[in-house]
C-alpha positions as CSV (number, residue, x, y, z in Angstrom):
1,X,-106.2,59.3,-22.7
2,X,-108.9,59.8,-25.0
3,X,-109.9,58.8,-28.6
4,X,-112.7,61.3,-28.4
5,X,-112.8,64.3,-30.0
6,X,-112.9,67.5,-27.4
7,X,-116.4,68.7,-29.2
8,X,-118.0,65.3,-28.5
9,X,-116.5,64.7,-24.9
10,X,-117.9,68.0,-24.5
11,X,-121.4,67.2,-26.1
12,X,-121.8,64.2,-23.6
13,X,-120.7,66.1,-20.7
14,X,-123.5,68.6,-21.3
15,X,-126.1,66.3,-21.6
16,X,-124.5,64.5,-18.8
17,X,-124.7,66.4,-16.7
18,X,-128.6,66.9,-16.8
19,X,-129.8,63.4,-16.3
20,X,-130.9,64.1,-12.6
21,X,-130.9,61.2,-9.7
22,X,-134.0,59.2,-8.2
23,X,-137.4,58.5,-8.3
24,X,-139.8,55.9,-7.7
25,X,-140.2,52.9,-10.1
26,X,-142.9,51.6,-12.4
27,X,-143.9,48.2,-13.0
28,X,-142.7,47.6,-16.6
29,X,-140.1,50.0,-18.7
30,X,-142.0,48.2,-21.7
31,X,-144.8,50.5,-20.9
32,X,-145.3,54.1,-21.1
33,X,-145.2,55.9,-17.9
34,X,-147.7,58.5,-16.8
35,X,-147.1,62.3,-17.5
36,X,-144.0,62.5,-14.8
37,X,-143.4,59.5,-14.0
38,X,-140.3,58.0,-15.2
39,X,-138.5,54.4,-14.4
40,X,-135.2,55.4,-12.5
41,X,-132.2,54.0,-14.0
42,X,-129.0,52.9,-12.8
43,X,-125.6,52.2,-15.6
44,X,-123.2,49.9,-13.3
45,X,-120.3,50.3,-15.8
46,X,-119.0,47.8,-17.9
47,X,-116.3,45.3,-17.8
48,X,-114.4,43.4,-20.6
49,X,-111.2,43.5,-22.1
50,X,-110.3,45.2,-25.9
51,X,-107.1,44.3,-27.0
52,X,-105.1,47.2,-28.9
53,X,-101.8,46.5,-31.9
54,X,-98.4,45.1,-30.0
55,X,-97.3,48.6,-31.4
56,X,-98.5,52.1,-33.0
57,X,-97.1,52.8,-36.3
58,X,-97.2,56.1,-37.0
59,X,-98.8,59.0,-34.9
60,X,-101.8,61.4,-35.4
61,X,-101.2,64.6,-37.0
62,X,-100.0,67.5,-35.6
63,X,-103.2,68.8,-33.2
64,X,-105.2,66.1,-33.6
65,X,-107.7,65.4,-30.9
66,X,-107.6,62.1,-31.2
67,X,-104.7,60.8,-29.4
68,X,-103.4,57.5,-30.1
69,X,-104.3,54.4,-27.8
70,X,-101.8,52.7,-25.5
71,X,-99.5,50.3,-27.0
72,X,-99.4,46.8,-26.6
73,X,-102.0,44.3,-26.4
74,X,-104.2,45.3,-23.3
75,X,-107.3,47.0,-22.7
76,X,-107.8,50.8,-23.2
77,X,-108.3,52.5,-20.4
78,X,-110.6,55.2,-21.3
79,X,-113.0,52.9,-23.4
80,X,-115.0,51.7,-20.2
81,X,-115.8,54.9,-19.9
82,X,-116.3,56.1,-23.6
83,X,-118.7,53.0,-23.8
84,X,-120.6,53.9,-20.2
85,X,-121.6,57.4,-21.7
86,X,-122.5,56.0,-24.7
87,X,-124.8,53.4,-23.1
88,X,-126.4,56.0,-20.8
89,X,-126.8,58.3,-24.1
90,X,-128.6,55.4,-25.6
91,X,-130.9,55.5,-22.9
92,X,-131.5,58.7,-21.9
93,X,-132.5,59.6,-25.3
94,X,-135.4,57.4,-25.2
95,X,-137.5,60.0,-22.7
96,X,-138.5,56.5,-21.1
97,X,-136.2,56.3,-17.7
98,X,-134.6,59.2,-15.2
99,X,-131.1,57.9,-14.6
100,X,-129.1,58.1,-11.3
101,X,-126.4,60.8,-11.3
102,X,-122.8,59.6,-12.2
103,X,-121.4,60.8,-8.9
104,X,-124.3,59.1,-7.0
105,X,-123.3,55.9,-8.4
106,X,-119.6,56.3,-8.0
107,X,-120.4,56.9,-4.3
108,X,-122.1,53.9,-3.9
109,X,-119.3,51.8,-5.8
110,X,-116.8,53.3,-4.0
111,X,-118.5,52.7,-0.6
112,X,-119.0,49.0,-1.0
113,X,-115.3,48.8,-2.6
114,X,-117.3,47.4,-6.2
115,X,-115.3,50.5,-8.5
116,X,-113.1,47.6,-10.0
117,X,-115.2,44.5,-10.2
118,X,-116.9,42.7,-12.7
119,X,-120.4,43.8,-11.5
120,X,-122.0,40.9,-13.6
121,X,-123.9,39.1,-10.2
122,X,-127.7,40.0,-11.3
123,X,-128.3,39.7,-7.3
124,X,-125.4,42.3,-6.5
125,X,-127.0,44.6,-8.9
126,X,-129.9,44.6,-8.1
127,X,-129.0,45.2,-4.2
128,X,-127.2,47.9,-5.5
129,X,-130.3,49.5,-7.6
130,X,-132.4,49.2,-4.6
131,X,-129.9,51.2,-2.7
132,X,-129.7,54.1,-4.9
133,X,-133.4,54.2,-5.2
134,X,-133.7,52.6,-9.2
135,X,-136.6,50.4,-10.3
136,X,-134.0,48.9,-13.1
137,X,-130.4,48.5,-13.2
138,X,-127.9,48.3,-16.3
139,X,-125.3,45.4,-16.2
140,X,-122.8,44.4,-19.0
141,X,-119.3,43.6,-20.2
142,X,-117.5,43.7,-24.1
143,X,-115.2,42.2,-25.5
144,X,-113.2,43.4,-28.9
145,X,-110.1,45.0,-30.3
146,X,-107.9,46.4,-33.0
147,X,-106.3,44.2,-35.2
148,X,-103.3,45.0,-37.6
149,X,-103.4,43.8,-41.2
150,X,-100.2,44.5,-43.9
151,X,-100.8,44.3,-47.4
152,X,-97.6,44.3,-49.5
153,X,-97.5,44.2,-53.2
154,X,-95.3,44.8,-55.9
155,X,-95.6,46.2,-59.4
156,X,-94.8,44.7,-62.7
157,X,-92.0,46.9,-62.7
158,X,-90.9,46.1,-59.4
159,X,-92.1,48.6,-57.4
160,X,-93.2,47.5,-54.0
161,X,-96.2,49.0,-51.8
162,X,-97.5,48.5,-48.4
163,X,-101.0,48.9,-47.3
164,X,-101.9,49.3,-43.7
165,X,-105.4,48.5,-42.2
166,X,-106.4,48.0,-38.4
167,X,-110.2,46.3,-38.4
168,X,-111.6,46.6,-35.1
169,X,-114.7,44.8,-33.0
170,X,-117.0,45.1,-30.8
171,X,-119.5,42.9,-28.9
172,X,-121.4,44.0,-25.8
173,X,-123.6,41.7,-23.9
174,X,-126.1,43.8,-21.6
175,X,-129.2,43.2,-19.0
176,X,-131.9,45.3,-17.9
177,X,-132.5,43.7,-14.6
178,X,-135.1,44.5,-12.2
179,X,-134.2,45.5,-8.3
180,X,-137.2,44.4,-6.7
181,X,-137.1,40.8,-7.9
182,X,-133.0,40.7,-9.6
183,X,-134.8,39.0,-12.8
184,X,-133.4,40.0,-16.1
185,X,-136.1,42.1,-18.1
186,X,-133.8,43.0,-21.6
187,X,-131.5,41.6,-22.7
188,X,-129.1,43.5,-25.6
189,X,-126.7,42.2,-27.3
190,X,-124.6,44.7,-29.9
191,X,-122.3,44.3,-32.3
192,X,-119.8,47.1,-34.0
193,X,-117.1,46.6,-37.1
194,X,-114.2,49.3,-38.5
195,X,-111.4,49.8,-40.7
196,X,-109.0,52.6,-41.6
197,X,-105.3,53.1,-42.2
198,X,-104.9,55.2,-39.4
199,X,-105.2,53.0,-36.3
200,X,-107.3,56.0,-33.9
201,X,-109.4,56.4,-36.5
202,X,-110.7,53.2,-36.7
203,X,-110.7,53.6,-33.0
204,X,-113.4,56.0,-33.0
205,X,-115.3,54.6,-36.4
206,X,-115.8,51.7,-34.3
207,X,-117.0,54.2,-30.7
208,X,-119.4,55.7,-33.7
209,X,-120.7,52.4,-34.7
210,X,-121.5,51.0,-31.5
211,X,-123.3,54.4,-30.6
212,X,-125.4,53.6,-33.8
213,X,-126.2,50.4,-33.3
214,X,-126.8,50.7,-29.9
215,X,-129.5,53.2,-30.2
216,X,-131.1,51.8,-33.0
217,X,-131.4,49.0,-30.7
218,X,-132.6,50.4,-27.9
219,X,-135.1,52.9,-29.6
220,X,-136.9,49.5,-31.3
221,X,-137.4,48.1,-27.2
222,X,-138.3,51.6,-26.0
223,X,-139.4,54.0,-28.6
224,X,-139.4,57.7,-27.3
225,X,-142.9,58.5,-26.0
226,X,-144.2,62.3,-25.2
227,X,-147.0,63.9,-24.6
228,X,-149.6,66.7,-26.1
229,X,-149.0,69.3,-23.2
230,X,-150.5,72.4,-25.5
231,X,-152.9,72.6,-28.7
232,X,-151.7,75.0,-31.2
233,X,-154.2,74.1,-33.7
234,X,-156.7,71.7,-34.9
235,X,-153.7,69.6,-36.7
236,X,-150.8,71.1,-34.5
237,X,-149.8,70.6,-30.7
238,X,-146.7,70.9,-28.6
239,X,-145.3,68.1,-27.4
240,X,-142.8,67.6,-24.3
241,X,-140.1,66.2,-26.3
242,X,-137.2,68.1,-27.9
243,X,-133.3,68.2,-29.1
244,X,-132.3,67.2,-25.2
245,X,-134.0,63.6,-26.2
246,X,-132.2,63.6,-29.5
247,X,-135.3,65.1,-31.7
248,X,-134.6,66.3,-35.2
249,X,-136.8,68.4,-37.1
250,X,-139.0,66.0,-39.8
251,X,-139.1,63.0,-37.4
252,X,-142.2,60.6,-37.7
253,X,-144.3,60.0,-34.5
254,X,-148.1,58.1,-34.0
255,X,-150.4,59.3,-32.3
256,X,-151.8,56.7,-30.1
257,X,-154.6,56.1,-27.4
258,X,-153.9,53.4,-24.8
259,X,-157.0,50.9,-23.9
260,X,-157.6,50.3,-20.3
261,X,-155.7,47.8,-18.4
262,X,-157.5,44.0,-18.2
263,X,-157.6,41.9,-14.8
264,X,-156.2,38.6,-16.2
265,X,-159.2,35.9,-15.5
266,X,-156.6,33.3,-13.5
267,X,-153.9,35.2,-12.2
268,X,-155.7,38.1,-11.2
269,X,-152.6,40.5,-12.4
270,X,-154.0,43.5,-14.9
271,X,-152.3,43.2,-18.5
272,X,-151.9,46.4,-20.3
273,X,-155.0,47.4,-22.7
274,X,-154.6,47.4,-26.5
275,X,-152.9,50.8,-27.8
276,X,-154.7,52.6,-31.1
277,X,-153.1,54.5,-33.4
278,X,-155.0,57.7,-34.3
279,X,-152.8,59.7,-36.8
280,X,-149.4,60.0,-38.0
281,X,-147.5,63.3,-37.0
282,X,-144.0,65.0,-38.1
283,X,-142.0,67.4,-36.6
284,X,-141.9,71.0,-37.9
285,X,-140.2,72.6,-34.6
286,X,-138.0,71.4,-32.6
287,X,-136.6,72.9,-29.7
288,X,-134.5,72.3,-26.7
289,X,-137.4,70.5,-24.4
290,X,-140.0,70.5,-26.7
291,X,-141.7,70.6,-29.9
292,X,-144.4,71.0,-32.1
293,X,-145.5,68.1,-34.0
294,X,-148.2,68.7,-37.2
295,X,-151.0,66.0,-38.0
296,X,-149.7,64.4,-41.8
297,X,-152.1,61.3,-41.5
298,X,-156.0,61.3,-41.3
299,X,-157.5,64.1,-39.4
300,X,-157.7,63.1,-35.7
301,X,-159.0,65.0,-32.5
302,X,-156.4,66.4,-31.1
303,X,-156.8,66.6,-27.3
304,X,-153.8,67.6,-23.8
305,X,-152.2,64.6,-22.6
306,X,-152.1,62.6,-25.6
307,X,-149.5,60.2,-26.4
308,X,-147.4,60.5,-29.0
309,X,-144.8,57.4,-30.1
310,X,-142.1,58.0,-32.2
311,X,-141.8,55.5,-35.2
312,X,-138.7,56.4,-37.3
């Protein structure tokens, strides 16, 4: 069962399906990687329970593709995974971390009998991140559900009315933890609210708003980076960022230039130099894995290898 439509299940299945597996970490996700070098990413999936109406009045239409949840209170089955691809979405879209394959993972769960648990132990996780090769791990759980609200009423002239409604929530409590030391590094906390007559509808109003919210979130820790890989003019380049990271044609980016790295006087540990913003830019082009991006701000240098931040 599914409360996704077939074109979206088929959208995520795509882009799915070309997130490849692992590489070798960087210190912080906080801070922009080199040209190629991404932080590797595992999604343990999430655990919670989201409680559905004792029963389901009325059923979609004819064809629909949304077919209606199980009845009863209990948790749906196919929301764990709804919200898993919607987390790794999230993620992926920020050009920031190269996630672990989905089978990969499922291997490793399935070899150390973990497919079913909670996966909440920090320490667990991050043994498990180390063993697939990721610098960060993705832990979580939700909790939510549908509720079921009648309004009846009746006229001046007697006539009565009844109004259905099913409000739904969402919460989701998730940690980026670190698998060399199991510390937490972010954590996220989102919320998401619906309400329609129709039951599966507000079902997948509140999937949508969750997605929203979720990325909005994540984009403000980890804003999508690229960088110039080809000068097309003195106020146009190409970037290496495109529709596969979720780029739109019109979007805002900065320019920026990254100061070198400090030792730290007492520690001895280097802290990351000051970043500078040079110029604004906008997409005119986008395409699949890249783009070009015009100078709108004051004139700036372009040069190859710049970085570019989105900031919209």
């Amino acid at each position: 069962m599914s409360a996704l439509p077939r074109f979206k299940a088929s959208v995520f299945a795509l882009a799915l399906a070309g997130m490849a597996g692992a590489g070798q970490p960087t210190p912080d996700p906080t801070v922009a990687s080199q040209p190629g070098a991404l932080n590797t990413l595992a999604i343990l999936p999430l655990r919670g329970a989201f409680n559905v109406p004792k029963a389901n009045p009325g059923q979609p239409p004819a064809g629909s593709p949304r077919p209606a949840p199980e009845a009863g209170p209990g948790p749906l089955l196919a929301l764990e995974d709804q919200l898993d691809q919607r987390v790794t979405m999230a993620f992926f879209h920020t050009g920031r971390f190269q996630l672990i394959e989905r089978a990969q993972l499922a291997s490793v769960l399935k070899e150390g009998r973990l497919e079913q648990s909670g996966l909440v132990d920090d320490r667990t996780a991050a043994r498990l991140g180390r063993q697939l090769g990721a610098a960060y791990v993705l832990v979580g759980s939700y909790t939510g559900g549908l509720g079921h609200v009648t309004e009846l009423k009746t006229s001046f002239f007697g006539t009565r009315s009844r109004k259905d409604s099913f409000p739904g929530h969402l919460e989701a409590r998730l940690r980026l933890v670190g698998t060399e030391d199991g510390t937490i590094r972010e954590p996220f906390l989102v919320h998401a609210t619906s309400s329609d007559p129709a039951y599966y509808h507000s079902y997948e109003l509140l999937l949508d708003d969750f997605s929203r919210n979720l990325a909005r979130e994540v984009a403000t820790r980890y804003p999508l980076t690229g960088y110039v890989i080809k000068l097309l003019s003195e106020r146009e380049a190409l970037v290496d960022l495109g529709r596969r990271q979720g780029l739109e044609k019109g979007a805002g980016f900065e320019l920026v230039e990254q100061g070198a790295d400090v030792v730290h006087p007492v520690t001895g540990k280097p802290v990351q130099g000051e970043r500078r913003v040079l110029t604004r830019m906008q997409a005119t082009e986008v395409g699949e894995e890249s783009s070009t991006l015009k100078v709108v701000g004051p004139g700036a240098v372009l040069r190859l290898g710049q970085t570019v931040v989105r900031v919209d």
